[in-house]
C-alpha positions in Angstrom: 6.1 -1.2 15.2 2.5 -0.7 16.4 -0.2 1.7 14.5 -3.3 3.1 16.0 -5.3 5.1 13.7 -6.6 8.3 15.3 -9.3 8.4 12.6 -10.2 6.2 9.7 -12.5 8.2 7.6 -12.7 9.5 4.1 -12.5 13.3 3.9 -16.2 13.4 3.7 -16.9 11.0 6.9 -19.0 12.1 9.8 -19.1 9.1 11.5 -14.9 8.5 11.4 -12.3 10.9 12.3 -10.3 12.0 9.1 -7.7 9.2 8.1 -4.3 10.1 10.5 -2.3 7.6 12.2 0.2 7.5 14.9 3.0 5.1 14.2 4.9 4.0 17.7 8.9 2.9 17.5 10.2 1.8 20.8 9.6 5.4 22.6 9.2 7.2 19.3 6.0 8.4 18.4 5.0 9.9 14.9 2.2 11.4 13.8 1.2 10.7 10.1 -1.2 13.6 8.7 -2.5 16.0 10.8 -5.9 16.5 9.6 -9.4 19.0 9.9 -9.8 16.5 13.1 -6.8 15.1 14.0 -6.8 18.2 17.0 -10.0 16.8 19.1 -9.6 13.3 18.1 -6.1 13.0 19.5 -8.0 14.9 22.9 -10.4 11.9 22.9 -7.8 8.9 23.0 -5.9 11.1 25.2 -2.9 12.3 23.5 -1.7 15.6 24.2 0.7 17.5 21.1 3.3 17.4 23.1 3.7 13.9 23.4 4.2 13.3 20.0 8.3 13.2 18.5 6.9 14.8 14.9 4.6 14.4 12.3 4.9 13.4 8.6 2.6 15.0 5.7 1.6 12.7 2.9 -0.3 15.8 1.2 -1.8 19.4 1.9 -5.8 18.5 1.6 -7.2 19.3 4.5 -8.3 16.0 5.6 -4.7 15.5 6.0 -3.1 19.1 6.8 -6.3 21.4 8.4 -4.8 20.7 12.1 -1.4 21.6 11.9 -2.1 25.2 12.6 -3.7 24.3 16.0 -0.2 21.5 16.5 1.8 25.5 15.6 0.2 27.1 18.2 -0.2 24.6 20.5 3.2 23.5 20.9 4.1 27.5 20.6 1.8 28.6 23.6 1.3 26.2 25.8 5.0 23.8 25.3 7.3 26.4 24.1 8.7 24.6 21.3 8.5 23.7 17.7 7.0 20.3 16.7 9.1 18.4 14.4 7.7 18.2 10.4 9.2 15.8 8.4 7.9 16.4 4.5 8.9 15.7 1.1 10.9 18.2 -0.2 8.2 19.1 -3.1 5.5 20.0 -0.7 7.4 22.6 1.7 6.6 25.4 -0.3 3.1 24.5 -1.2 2.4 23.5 2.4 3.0 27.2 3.7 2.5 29.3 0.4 -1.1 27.5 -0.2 -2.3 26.6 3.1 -0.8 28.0 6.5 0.3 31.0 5.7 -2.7 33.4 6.1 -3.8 31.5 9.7 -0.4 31.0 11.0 1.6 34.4 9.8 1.8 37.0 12.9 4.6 39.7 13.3 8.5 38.6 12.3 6.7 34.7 11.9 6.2 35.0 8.5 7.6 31.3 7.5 7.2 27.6 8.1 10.0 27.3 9.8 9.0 29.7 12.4 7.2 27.6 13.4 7.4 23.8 12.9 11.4 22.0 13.0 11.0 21.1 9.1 12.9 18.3 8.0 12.6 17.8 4.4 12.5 14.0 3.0 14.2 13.5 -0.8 11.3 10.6 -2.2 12.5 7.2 -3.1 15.4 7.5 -0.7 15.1 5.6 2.7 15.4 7.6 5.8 16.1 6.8 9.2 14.0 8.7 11.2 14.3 6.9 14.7 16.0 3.8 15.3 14.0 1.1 14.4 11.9 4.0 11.8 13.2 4.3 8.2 10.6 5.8 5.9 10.7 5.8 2.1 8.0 8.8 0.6 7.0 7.6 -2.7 4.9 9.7 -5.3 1.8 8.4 -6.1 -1.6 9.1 -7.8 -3.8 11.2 -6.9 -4.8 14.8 -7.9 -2.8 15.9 -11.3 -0.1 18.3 -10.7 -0.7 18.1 -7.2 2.4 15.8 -5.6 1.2 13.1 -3.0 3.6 10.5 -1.1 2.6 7.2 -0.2 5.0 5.6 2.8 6.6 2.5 3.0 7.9 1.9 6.7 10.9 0.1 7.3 10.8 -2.1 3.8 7.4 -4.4 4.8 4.8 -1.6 5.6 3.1 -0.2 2.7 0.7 3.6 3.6 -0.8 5.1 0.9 -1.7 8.5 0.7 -5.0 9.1 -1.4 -4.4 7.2 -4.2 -5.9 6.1 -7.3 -5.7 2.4 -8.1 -2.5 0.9 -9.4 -2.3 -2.6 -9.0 1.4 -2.8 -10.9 2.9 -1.0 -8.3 1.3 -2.8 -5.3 2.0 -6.2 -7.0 6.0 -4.1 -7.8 5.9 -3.6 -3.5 4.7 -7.0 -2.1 7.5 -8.6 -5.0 10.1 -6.7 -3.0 9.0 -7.7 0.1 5.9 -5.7 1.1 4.3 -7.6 4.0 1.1 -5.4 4.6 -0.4 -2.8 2.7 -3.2 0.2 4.3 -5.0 1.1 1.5 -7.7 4.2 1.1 -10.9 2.8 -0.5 -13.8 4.7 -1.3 -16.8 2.9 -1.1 -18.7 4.1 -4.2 -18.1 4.1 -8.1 -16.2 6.0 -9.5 -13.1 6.8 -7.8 -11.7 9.4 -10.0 -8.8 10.2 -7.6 -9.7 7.5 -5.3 -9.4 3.4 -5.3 -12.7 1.9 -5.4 -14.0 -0.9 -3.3 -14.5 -2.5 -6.8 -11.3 -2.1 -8.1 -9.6 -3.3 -4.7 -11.3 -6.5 -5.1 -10.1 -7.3 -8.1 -6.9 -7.7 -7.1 -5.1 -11.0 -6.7 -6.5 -13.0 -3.5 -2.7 -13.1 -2.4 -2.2 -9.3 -2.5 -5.9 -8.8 -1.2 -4.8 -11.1 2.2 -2.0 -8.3 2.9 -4.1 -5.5 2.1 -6.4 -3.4 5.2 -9.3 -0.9 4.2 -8.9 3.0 5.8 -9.9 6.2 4.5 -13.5 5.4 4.1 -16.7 6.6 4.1 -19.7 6.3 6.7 -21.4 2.9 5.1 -18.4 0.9 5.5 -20.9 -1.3 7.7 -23.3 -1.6 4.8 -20.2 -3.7 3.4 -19.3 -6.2 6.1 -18.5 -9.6 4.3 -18.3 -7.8 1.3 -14.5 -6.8 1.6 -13.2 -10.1 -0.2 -9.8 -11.3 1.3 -9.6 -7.8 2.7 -9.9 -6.6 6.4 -11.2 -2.7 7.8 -8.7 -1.0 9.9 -10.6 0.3 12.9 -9.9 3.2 14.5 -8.4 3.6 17.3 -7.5 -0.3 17.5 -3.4 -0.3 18.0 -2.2 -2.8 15.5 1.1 -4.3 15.7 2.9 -4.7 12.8 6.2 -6.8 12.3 
């Protein structure tokens, strides 16, 4: 499995693209988050919409939803089709009712899946979604009353979402076999709905040697050498993970 982050930055970056990935299986391609500027950034590295085999939503903040009403009408005017959503089950309704509705809704089109292939995912259940791709959406912290998944690919790959710190469940993962773990960090104190840099580092060495920084903000420079046992994901690098 190989990763290449389309962007890396916090929701509040300039210099980095908002934090969306594409995750590669054999010829399987999946886009995870579709952010504000996913669209362009996906141009620049030369990726058209079409190309893609679906996207997965974590959560419907912008940073991580604000471009799937250009992936809509792209894939409805120029390709003809309907690009695959896989989401958890919870965020269906919000996703449309709270965010696409009013920009997407035209004529008889009056519902999500008018326009996307939506394939809902029950959490905590692993799903095949490609051969070689099983996914398992787990809830984690974030905004209250507001549901947001964290992904763990196939058993050893652990995503988060924006997520507040909770070292019990990363130390929980890497026990059951959790190999590497892409973590959100913001740089500054305090969080609030956020892991801090602070409170990343003050995890166990082991757990910090699995552990990669995304999702932050435009002074991650500022903090070379200063990440502990912990390494930046860059963006646009393709990693491969195993």
């Amino acid at each position: 499995m190989n990763i290449t982050m389309i962007g890396t930055g916090s929701a509040f970056a300039k210099k980095y693209d908002n934090n969306n990935a594409l995750i590669e299986v054999n010829d399987f391609r999946l886009l995870v988050d579709c952010g504000i500027t996913l669209p362009k950034a996906l141009h620049q590295q030369g990726i058209s919409f079409q190309e893609l085999d679906g996207v997965l939503i974590s959560h419907i903040h912008g940073d991580h939803v604000g471009g799937l009403e250009e992936y809509a009408f792209q894939m409805m005017f120029k390709y003809n089709r309907k690009p695959v959503l896989y989401i958890a089950e919870s965020l269906v309704e919000p996703l449309w009712e709270q965010t696409l509705r009013g920009g997407l809704t035209q004529g008889p089109l009056e519902c999500l899946e008018d326009f996307f292939e939506v394939r809902p995912i029950k959490p905590d259940i692993e799903t095949e979604l490609s051969p070689g791709l099983k996914v398992k959406l787990i809830q984690t912290k974030h905004i209250p009353n507001k549901p947001s998944y964290s992904i763990i690919f196939n058993g050893s790959f652990f995503y988060t979402a924006d997520m507040r710190f909770d070292p019990e469940l990363l130390q929980q993962l890497v026990d059951e076999g959790v190999s590497t773990i892409y973590h959100d960090c913001q740089l500054e104190a305090p969080g609030v709905v956020h892991a801090t840099l602070d409170e990343l580092l003050s995890l166990p060495d082991a757990i910090q040697q699995k552990t990669w920084l995304m999702h932050y903000g435009d002074a991650i420079d500022q903090h070379a050498g200063r990440t502990g046992s912990m390494r930046v994901v860059e963006q646009h690098v393709t990693y491969k993970l195993t």
